[in-house]
C-alpha positions, -999 to 999 in steps of 0.1 A, spaced: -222 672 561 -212 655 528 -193 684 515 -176 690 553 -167 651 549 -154 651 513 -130 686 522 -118 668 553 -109 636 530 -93 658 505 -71 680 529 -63 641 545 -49 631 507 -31 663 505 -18 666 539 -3 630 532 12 638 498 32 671 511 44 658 547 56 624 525 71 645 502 88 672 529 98 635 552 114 627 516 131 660 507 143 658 549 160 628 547 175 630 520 194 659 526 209 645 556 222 616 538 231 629 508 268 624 516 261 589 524 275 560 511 255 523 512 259 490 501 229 470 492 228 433 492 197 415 478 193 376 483 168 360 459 164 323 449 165 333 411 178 364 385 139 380 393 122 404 364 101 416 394 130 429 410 155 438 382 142 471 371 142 484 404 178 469 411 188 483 381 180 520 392 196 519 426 226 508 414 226 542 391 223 561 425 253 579 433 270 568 467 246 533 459 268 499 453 242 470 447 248 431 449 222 407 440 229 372 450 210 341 441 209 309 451 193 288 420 202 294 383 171 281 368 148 309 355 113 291 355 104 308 322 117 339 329 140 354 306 173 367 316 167 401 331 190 429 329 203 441 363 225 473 346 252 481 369 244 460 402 266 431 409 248 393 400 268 366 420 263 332 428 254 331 466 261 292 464 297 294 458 316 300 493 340 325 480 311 348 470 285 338 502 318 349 524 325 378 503 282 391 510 285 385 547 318 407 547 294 429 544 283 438 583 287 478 586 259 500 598 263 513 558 257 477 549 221 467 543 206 433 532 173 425 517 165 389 520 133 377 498 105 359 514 103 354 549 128 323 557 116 308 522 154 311 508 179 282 522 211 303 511 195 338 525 183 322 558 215 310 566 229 345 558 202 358 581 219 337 616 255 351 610 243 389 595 218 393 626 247 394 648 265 424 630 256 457 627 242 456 588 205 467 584 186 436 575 154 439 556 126 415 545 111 420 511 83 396 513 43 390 498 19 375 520 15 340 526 -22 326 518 -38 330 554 -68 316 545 -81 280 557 -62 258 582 -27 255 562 -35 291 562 -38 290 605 -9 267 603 14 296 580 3 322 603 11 305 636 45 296 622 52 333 610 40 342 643 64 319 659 92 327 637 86 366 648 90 358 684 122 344 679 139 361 653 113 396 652 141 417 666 169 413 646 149 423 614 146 464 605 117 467 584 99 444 563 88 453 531 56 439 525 38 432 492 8 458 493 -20 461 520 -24 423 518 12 421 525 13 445 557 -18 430 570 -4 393 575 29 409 589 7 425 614 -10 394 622 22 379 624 31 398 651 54 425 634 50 463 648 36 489 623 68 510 633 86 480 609 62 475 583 68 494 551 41 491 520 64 478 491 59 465 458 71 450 425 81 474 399 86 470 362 103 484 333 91 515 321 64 513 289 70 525 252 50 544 240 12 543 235 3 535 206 -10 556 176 -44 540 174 -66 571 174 -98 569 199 -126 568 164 -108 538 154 -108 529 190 -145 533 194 -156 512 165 -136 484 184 -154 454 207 -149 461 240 -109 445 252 -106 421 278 -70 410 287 -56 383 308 -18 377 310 -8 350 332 -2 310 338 -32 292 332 -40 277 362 -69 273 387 -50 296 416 -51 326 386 -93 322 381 -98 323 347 -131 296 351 -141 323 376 -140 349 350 -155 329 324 -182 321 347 -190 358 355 -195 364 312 -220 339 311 -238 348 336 -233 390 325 -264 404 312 -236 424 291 -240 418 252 -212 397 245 -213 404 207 -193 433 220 -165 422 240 -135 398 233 -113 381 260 -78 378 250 -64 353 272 -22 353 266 -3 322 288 1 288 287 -4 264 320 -21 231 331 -58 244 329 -58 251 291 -79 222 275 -104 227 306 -105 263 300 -114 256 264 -138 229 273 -158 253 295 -156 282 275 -176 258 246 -201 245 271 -206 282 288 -210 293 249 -181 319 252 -162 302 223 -164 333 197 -158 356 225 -119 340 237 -91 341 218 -65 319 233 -30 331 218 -8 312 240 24 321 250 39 357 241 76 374 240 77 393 267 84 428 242 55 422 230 31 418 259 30 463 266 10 463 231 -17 441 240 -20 460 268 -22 491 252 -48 479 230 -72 459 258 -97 482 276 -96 461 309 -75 440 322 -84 414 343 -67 397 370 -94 371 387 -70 354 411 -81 337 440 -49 342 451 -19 366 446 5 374 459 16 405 441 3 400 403 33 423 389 7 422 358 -12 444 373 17 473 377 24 469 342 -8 471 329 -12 504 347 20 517 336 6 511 299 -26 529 305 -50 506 308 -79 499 338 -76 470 363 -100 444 378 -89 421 399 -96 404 431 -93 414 462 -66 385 469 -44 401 450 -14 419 465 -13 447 436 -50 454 441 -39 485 465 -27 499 432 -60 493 415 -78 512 444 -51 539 444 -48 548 407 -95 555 412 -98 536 378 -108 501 373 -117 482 404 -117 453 424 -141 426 439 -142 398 468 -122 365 458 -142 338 445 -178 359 442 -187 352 409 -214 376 414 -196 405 421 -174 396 393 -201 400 370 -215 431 385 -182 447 382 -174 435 350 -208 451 339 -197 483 359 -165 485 338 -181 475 304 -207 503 309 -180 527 314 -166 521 280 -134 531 264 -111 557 279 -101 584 255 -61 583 246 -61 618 267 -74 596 301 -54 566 288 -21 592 293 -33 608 324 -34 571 339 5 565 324 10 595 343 -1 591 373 19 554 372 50 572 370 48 563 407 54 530 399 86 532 377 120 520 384 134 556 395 104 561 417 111 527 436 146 536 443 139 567 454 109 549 478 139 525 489 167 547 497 143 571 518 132 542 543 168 533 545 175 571 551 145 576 578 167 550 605 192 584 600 157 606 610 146 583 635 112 577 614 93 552 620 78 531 592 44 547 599 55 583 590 61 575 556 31 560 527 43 541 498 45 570 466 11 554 452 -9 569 481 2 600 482 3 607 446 -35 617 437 -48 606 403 -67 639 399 
């Protein structure tokens, strides 16, 4: 029965696969000829969403527009958007100029789900046109009663406004489940995600001079409580892992930083952290490179973009299952993840992980590989085919995001 089982799971994997990729090759070829335009409305100039702009607009018969409405970049730096249009959607020549935009061949993506004061107002005049209007949205934080409250006002929202909406693109398995529960059919809910630029190179470091290394820990992030860190330091002290052989590189600045110190002395962790504070973005793919595990102990994410580009780079994932890119974790079958807030599992699966040890440069490559389904070029593609299936009359649950149909095997 267990061999009769795992054939009928594999055929499932690689029935998937070929009728996404046949639904991909179908569409496409019926709208090959087509011409869009593709409006995005954001509150900032986003790095989560400027690597895939940047690739659609390189799309022949593909015109992109990114409008935002605030030009402060919260830390960011200034991403590069390559051929797409950036306006400013809070000047009325350029807000009219967008909502000119109401053909069938017109499509806009508005970020969040009526977060965006600029977008949402966009949202009352475009619903009335015939332009495609898509959400691109993570999940709210359902939990507890502002979490009830969220919900019942998404729910609400929905029941007013449902209708007019396409196809929301939701932030991972976490992201589709709350637009189920807030009352969205599966026929509009598409699994979507955050992509990033693609890595350099790996580096040179050969896997002897690799072995004779402690065992990597990495955590890139703001330090503060909603990211988990005292959760993770928690689950080391309480490891029966040797901890003469593992460092925790901890890369971010935030509020919880002299705390986070303070308990790392008192929990006796102190040689094991390194705290190097804040890092130039170009530089953050080689400490990822040279961690072992990365670790994302969130107790609540939304996405954790960290998470793509960590796999992209060829290193294993931990993280919580209250992260949005945790789907990713459990699709690429290396690293894994454990229940929010359960410092026990934590542990455990840190142990689980440690015991594992190193992956070999050729594994560390076959996991770059396989994250080629996250890349720039591979979410364009991913967008232009859901906007081609309304051409197919698809719904959204003929079609899986290109990380579950592409097997890590």
């Amino acid at each position: 029965m267990a061999l009769e089982t795992a054939l009928q799971n594999l055929f499932l994997i690689r029935f998937k696969r070929d009728h996404n990729y046949l639904l991909m090759t179908a569409v496409n070829q019926i709208s090959t000829n087509d011409k869009f335009n593709i409006v995005f409305w954001h509150n900032v100039l986003s790095e989560h969403q400027s690597a895939m702009v940047m690739a659609l607009a390189d799309q022949p018969g593909v015109t992109v527009y990114f409008g935002y409405e605030d030009s402060e970049q919260r830390g960011w730096f200034s991403p590069n958007f390559g051929k797409a249009e950036i306006l400013d959607a809070r000047q009325p020549e350029v807000y009219d100029r967008l909502l000119s935009m109401t053909g069938p061949q017109d499509i806009h993506v508005l970020s969040g789900y009526f977060s965006y004061p600029v977008a949402w107002q966009a949202f009352h005049t475009l619903r009335k046109t015939q332009a495609r209007l898509f959400i691109l949205s993570e999940a709210f934080d359902f939990r507890g009663i502002r979490g009830c409250l969220r919900l019942l006002r998404s729910r609400l929202q929905t029941m007013v406004w449902g209708n007019a909406i396409d196809a929301v693109l939701a932030m991972g398995t976490l992201g589709t489940s709350f637009y189920r529960s807030a009352s969205f059919p599966l026929s509009k809910l598409y699994e979507f995600a955050y992509f990033v630029d693609s890595p350099p190179a790996l580096s040179n470091l050969s896997s002897e001079e690799k072995e004779k290394e402690l065992f990597k820990i990495l955590f890139v992030g703001k330090l503060i409580r909603r990211k988990g860190l005292d959760l993770l330091f928690k689950a080391l002290a309480q490891s029966d892992i040797s901890l003469e052989k593992i460092q925790l590189d901890i890369i971010g600045i935030g509020s919880e930083q002299s705390n986070l110190e303070a308990m790392a002395q008192e929990l006796g962790l102190v040689q094991r952290i390194k705290f190097w504070g804040g890092q130039p973005n170009d530089l953050i793919p080689s400490h990822m490179q040279q961690a072992d595990l990365f670790v994302l102990p969130s107790r609540w994410d939304g996405w954790g973009a960290v998470i793509s580009e960590s796999l992209m780079n060829g290193t294993p994932v931990l993280c919580s299952d209250m992260c949005g890119a945790s789907t990713l974790v459990k699709a690429s079958d290396c690293g894994g993840t454990f229940k929010s807030q359960d410092i026990s599992a934590l542990s455990r699966e840190l142990k689980v992980q440690v015991e594992k040890g190193k992956l070999s440069l050729d594994q560390r490559q076959h996991l770059r590989q396989w994250a080629t389904c996250l890349s720039p070029s591979s979410a364009a593609d991913y967008l232009l085919t859901i906007i081609k299936t309304f051409d197919c009359n698809q719904s959204a649950g003929t079609l899986n995001p290109p990380w579950q149909y592409c097997c890590n095997d």
